[in-house]
C-alpha positions as CSV (number, residue, x, y, z in Angstrom):
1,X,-10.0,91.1,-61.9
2,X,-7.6,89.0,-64.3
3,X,-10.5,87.9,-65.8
4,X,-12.2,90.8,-66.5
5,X,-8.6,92.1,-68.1
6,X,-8.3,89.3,-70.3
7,X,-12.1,89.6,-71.8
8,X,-11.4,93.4,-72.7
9,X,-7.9,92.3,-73.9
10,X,-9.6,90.0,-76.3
11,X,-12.9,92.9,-77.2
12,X,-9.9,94.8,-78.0
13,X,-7.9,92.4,-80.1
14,X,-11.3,91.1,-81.8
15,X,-12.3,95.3,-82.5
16,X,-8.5,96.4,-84.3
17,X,-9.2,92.7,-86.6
18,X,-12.4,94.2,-87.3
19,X,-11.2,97.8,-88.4
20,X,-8.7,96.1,-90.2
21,X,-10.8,94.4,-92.2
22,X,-13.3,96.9,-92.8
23,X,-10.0,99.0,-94.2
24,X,-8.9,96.1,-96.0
25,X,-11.9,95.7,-98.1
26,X,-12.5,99.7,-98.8
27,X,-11.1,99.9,-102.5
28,X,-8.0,102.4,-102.9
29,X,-8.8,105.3,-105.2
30,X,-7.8,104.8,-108.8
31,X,-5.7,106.7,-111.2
32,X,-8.1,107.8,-114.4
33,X,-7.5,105.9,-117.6
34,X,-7.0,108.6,-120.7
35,X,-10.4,108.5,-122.3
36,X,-9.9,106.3,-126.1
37,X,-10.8,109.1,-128.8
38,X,-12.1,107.9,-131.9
39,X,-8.5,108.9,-133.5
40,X,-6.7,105.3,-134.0
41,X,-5.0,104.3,-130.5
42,X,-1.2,104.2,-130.5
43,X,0.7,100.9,-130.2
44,X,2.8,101.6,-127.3
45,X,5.3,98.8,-127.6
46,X,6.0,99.5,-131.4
47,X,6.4,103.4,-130.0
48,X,8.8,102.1,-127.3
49,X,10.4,99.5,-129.7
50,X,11.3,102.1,-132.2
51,X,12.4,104.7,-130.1
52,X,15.1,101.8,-129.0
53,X,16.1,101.3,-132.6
54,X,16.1,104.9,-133.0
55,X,18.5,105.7,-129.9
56,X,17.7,109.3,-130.6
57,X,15.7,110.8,-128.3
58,X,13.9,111.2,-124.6
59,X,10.8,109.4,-124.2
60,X,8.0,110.5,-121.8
61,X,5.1,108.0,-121.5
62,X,2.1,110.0,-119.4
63,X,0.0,107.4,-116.6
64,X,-3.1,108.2,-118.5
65,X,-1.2,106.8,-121.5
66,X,-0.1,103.4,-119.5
67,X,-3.6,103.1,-117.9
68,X,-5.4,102.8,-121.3
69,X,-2.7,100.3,-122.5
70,X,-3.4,98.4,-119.5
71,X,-7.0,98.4,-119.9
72,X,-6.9,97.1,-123.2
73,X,-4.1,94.7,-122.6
74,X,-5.3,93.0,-119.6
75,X,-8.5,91.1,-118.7
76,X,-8.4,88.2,-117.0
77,X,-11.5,85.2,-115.5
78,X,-10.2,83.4,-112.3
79,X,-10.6,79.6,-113.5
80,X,-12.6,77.2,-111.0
81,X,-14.8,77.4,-108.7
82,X,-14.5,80.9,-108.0
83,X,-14.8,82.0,-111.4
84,X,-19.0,82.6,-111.1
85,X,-18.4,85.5,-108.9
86,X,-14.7,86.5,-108.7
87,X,-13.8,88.6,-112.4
88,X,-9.7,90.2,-112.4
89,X,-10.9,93.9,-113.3
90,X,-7.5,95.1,-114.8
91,X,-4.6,97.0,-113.3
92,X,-3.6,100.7,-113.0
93,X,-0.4,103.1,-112.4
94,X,0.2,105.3,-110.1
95,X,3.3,107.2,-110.5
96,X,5.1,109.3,-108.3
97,X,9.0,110.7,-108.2
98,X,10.8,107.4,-107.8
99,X,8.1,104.7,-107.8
100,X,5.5,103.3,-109.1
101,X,2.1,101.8,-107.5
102,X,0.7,99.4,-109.2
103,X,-3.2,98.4,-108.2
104,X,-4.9,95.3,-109.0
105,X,-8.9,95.2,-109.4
106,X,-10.7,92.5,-108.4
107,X,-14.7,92.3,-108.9
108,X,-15.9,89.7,-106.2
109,X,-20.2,89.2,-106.6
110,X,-20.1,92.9,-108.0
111,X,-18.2,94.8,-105.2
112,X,-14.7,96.5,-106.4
113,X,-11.8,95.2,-104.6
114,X,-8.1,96.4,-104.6
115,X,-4.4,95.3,-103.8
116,X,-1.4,97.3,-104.9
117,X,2.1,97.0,-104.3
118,X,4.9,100.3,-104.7
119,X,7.5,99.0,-107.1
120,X,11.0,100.9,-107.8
121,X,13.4,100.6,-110.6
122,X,17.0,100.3,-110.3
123,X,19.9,99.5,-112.7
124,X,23.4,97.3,-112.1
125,X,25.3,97.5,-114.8
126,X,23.4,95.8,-117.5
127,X,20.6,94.2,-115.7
128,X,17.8,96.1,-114.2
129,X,15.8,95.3,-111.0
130,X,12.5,95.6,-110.0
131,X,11.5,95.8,-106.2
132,X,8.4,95.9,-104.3
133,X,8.8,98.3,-101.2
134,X,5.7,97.6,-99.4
135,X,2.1,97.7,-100.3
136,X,-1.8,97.2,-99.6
137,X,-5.2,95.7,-99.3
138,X,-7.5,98.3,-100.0
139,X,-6.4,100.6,-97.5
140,X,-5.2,98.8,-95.7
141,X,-0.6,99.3,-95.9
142,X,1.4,96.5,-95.3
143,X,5.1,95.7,-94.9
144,X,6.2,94.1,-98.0
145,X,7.3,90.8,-97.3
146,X,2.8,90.8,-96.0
147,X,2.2,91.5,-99.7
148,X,3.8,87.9,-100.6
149,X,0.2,86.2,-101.4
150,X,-0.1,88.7,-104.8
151,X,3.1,87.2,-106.2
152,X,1.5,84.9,-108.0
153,X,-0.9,87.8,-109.2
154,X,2.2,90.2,-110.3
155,X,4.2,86.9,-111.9
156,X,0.9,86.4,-114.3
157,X,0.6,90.0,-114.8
158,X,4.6,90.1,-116.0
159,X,3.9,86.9,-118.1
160,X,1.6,88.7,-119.8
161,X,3.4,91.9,-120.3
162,X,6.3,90.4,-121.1
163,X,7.0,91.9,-124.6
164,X,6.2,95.6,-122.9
165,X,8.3,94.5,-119.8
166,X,11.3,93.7,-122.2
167,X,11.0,96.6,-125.0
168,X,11.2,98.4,-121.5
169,X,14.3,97.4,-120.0
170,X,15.9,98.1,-123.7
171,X,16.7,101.3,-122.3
172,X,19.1,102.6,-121.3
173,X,17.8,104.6,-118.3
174,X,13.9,104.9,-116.7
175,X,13.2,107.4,-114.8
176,X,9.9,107.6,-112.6
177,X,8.2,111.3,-112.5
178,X,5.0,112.4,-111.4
179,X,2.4,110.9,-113.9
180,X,5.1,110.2,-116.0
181,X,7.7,107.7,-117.7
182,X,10.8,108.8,-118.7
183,X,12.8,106.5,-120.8
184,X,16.0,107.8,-122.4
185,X,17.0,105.0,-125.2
186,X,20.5,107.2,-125.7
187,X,23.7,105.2,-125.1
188,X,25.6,107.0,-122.6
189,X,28.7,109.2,-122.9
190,X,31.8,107.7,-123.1
């Protein structure tokens, strides 16, 4: 009888691994990237950099906007061994009130595979602060501190958006909407 309870214990365990993984590897959906018109392509960090000189007005970036900077910012090989078949496929935004998702593409041997971690901005004082809030693999969500193996994935992607990152945090407040950036450059009033 134990026996018997055990071995449909363990189909059990062995069946939720299995739909986890079958959830894991379905790609999540991804946010379009603004279609590149023929009309010259704006530089967005010499938009955001003089709109921080300027101090004059509101900024609204659109996620179609940030998309198509990514994808011509970012492309990446994976050195090594797994380099033949494994190709970093960029990175997209997702942005809703209050935070953002931001999803990794991986190509491995031709199939589309995705991670993406919810970040949120926050301010103290001067310095502002960056936080991942949970995330996930494919479809698969996860608690945050289970998205710790793409750290080394976001601290190359930061590296090499580093002049965005800090023309960025030049403001003086950023503000999350619904497909949207909002940064407002403007000191405060006194």
């Amino acid at each position: 009888m134990i026996r018997h309870l055990l071995q449909t214990l363990r189909l059990l365990g062995i069946s939720l691994l299995a739909g986890a993984t079958w959830v894991a590897h379905r790609p999540a959906e991804l946010p379009k990237v603004a279609a590149t018109s023929t009309a010259k392509v704006d530089d967005l960090l010499d938009i955001m950099r003089q709109t921080t000189i300027k101090r004059a007005a509101v900024m609204e970036i659109s996620e179609a906007d940030l998309n198509r900077h990514l994808a011509t910012t970012l492309a990446g090989k994976i050195p090594g061994m797994l380099g033949g078949w494994v190709t970093f496929d960029g990175a997209r935004l997702d942005l809703e009130p209050g935070n953002a998702r931001l999803i990794l593409i991986w190509k491995i041997k031709g199939y589309t595979r995705t991670a993406s971690v919810d970040l949120a901005i926050s301010r103290n004082d001067n310095d502002f602060r960056v936080e991942v809030l949970r995330g996930a693999y494919g479809h698969l969500q996860m608690p945050r501190g289970m998205m710790r193996p793409l750290y080394p994935s976001l601290e190359a992607l930061a590296e090499v958006l580093d002049p965005e990152i800090r023309a960025l945090f030049l403001m003086n407040q950023i503000t999350i909407a619904k497909d949207k950036l909002v940064l407002d450059p403007r000191f405060p009033p006194a």
